[in-house]
Backbone as CSV, one residue per row, in Angstrom:
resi,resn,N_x,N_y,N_z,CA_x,CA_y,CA_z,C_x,C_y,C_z
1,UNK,20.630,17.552,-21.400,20.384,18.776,-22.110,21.423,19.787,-21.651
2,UNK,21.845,20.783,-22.802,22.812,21.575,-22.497,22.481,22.847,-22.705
3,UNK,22.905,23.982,-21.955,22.897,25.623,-22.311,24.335,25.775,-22.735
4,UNK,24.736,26.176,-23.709,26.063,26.434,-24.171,26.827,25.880,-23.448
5,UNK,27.071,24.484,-23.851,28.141,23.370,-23.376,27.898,23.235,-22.080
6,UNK,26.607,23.593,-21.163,26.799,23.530,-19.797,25.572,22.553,-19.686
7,UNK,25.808,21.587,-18.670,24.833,20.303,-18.726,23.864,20.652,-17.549
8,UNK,22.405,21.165,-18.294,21.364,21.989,-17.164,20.956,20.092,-16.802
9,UNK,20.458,19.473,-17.030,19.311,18.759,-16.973,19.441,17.248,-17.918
10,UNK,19.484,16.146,-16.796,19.735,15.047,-17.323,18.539,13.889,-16.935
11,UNK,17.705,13.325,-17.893,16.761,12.473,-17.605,16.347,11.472,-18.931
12,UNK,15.627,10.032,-18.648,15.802,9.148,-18.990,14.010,9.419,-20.125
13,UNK,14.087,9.099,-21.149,12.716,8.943,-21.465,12.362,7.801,-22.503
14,UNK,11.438,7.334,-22.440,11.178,6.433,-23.628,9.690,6.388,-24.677
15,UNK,9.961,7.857,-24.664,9.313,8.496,-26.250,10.205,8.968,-26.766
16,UNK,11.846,8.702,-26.950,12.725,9.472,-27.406,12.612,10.833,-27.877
17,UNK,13.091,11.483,-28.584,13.220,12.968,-28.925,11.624,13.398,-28.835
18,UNK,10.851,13.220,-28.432,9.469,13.641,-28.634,9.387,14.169,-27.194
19,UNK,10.092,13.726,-26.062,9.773,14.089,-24.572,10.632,15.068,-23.921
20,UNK,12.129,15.890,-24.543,12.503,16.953,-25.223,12.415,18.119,-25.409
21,UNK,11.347,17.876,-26.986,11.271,18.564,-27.538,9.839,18.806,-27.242
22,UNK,9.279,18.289,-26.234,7.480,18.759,-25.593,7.621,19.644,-24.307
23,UNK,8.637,19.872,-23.971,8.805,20.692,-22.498,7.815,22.004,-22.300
24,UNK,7.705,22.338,-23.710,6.945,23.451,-23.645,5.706,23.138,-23.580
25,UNK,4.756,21.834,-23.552,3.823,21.567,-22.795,3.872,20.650,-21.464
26,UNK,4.570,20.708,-21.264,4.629,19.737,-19.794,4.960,20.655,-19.106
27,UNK,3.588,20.062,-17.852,3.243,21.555,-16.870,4.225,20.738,-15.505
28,UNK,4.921,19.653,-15.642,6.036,18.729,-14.143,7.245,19.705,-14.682
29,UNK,6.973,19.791,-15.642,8.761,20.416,-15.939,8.525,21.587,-16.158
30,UNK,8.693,22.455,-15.334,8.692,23.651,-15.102,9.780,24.587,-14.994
31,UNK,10.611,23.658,-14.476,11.989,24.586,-14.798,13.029,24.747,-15.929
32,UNK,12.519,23.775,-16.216,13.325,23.252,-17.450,12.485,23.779,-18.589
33,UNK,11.482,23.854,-18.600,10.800,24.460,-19.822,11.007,26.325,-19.692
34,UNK,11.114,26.535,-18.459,11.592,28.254,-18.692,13.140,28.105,-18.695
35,UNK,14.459,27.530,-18.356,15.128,27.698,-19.491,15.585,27.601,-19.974
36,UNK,14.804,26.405,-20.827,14.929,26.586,-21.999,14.602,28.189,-23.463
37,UNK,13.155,28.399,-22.368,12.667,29.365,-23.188,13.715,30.651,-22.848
38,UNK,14.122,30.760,-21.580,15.322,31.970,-21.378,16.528,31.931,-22.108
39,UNK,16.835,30.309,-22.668,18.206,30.618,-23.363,17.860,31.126,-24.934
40,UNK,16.694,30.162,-25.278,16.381,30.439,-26.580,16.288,32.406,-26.497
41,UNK,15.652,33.423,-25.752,15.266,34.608,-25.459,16.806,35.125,-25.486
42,UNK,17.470,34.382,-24.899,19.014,35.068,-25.113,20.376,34.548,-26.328
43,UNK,19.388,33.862,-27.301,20.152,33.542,-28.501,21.392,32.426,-27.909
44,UNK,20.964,31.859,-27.121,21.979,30.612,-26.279,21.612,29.271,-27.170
45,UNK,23.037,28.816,-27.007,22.690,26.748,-27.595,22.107,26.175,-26.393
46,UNK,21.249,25.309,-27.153,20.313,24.635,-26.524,20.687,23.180,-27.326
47,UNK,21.008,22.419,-26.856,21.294,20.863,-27.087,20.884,19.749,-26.246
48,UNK,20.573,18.836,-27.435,19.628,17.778,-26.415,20.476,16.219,-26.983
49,UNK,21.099,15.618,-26.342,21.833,14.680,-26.462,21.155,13.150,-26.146
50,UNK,21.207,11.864,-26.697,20.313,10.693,-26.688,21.620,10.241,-26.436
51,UNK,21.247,8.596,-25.612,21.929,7.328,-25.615,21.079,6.273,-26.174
52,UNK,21.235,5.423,-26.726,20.842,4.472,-27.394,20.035,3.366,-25.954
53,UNK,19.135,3.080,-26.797,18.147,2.140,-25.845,18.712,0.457,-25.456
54,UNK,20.375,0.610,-26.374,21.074,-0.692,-25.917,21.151,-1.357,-24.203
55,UNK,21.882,0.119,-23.602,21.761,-0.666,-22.062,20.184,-0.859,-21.071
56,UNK,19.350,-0.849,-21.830,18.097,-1.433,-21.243,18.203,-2.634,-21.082
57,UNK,18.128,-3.546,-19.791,17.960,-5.097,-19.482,17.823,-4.774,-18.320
58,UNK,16.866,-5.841,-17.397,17.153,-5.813,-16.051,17.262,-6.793,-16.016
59,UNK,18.442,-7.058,-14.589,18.843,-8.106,-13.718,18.446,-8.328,-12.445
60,UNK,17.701,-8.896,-11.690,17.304,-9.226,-10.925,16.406,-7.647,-10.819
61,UNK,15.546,-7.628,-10.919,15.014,-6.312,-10.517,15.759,-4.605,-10.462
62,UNK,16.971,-4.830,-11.364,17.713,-3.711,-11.953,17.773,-2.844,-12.871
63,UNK,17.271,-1.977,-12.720,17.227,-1.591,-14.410,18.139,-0.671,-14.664
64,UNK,19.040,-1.003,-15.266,20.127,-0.456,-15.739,19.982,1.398,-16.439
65,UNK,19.347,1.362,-17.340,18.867,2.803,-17.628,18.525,3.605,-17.128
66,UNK,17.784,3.215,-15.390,17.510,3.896,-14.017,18.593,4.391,-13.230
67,UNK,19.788,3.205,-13.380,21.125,3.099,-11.874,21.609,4.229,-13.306
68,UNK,21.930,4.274,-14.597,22.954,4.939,-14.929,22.475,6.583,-14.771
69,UNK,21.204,6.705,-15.167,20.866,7.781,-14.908,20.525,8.429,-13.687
70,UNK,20.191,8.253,-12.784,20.910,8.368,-11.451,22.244,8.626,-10.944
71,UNK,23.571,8.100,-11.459,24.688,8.072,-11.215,25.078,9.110,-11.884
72,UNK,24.492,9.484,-13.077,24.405,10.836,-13.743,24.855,12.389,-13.263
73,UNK,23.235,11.668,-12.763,22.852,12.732,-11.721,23.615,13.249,-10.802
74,UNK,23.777,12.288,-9.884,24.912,12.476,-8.690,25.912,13.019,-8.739
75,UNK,25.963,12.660,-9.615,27.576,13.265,-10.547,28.020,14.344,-11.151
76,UNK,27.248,14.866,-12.295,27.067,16.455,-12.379,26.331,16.745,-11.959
77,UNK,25.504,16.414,-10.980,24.448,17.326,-10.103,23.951,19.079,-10.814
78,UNK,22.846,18.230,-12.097,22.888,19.629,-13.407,21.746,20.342,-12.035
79,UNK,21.324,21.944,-12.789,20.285,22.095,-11.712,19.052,22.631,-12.206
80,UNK,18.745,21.641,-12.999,17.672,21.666,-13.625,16.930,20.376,-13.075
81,UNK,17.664,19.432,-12.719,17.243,18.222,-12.194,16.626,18.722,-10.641
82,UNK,15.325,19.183,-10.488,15.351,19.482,-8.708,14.997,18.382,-8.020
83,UNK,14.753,16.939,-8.234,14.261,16.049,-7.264,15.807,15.598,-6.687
84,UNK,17.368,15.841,-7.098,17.997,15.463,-6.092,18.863,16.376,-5.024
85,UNK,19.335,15.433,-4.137,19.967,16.127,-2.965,21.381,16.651,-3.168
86,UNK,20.948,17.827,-2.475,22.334,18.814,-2.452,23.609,18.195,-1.196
């Protein structure tokens, strides 16, 4: 997910666009659901970007859709994501 081209918040779901676009009832996502509601309050883009459910397979107890999104993470370290380390 993006605030005007800036990547707040990156996570994996499989209710596609339905888990999203529910932030505003999900009481775990708390940060991410205010802001969202702060950018929308300040007339900001708000974009929500999908990957296709192709790289789902696991290999030996791997699940690929887990390691990439993780590596994600690590990587632009967005900060909307608070479960990782600084």
């Amino acid at each position: 997910m993006t605030i005007n081209d800036e990547i707040k918040y990156i996570g994996k779901s499989i209710q596609g666009y339905s888990r999203p676009l529910s932030y505003d009832k999900n009481k775990v996502m708390v940060k991410v659901r205010n802001g969202i509601k702060l950018a929308c309050k300040n007339n900001q883009s708000v974009d929500v970007y999908a990957r296709s459910e192709n790289l789902s397979m696991e290999f030996e107890k791997l699940n690929i859709i887990e390691a990439y999104e993780q590596a994600l993470i690590q990587l632009v370290r967005p900060e909307w994501n608070s479960h990782i380390q600084k």
